[in-house]
N, C-alpha and C positions, 0 to 999 in steps of 0.2 A: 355862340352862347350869348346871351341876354344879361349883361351885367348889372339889371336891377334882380335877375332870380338868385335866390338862394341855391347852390348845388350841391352833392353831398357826394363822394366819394367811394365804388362799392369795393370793396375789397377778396369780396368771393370769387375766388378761383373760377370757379365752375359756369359764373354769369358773364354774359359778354359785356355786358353794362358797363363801362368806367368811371360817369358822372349823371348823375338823376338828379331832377328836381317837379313835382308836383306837375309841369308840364311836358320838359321833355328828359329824354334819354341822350347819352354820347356813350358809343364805342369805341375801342380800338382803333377801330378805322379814321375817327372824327379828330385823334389827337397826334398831336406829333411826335411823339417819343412810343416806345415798346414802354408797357406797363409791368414793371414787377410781379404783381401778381397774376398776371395775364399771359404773359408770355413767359413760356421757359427756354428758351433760345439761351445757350451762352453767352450772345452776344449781349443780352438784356443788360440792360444796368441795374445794379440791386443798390449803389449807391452813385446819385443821380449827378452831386455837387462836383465827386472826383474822379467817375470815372469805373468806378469798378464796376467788374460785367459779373454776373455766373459763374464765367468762366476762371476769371481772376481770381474769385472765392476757391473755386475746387483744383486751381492751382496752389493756392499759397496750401494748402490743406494739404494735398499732395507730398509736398516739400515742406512738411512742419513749419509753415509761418503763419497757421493762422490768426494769431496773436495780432503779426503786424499790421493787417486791414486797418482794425476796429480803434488799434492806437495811435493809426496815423490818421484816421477820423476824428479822434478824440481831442488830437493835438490841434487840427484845423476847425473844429467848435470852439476850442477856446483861446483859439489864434481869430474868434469872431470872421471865417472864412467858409463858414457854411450859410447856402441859401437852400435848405432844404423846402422849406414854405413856398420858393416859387419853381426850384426845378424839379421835387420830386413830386409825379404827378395827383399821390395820395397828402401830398402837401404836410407834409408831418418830416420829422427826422428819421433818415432812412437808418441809423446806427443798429435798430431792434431788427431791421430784414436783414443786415448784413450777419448779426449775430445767431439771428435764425437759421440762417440759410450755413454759414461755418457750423452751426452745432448737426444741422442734418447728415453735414458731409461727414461731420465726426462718427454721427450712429449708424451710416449706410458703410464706414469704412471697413 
């Protein structure tokens, strides 16, 4: 990547794209983590700082703790222990995919 370009982040499921900017493209392939939105593997991380995969979400869910994820995220935000901006690769706080992805589990249950 070219760190005078500006890049932008796509978030569409459906596109293989990860990172655009005006000249180039990055996929999947180009980055080194599995993408949340990109990949649906268990393994994936859906929050990047601690660790939780897919999997880990449709466990706790499984076994009534969905709760605990999002509070033991919440705890470690304001334990200033989150690097969301440089590990999650949509560079934002992953706290809204984790809660997305529990509430889906909730509606598929």
């Amino acid at each position: 990547m070219d760190p005078k370009e500006v890049y932008r982040f796509c978030p569409d499921t459906t596109c293989s794209v990860v990172y655009f900017s005006p000249t180039s493209t990055y996929g999947q392939a180009d980055v080194k983590v599995p993408v949340f939105q990109k990949d649906e593997r268990g393994t994936t991380p859906v929050c990047y700082c601690f660790g939780h995969t897919r999997a880990d979400l449709e466990q706790a869910h499984r076994e009534g703790q969905a709760d605990a994820i999002p509070s033991s995220i919440q705890a470690h935000i304001r334990a200033g222990r989150c690097g969301c901006e440089l590990n999650n690769p949509q560079g934002s706080c992953c706290l809204g995919n984790v809660n997305r992805t529990l509430a889906s589990e909730a509606r598929h249950a």
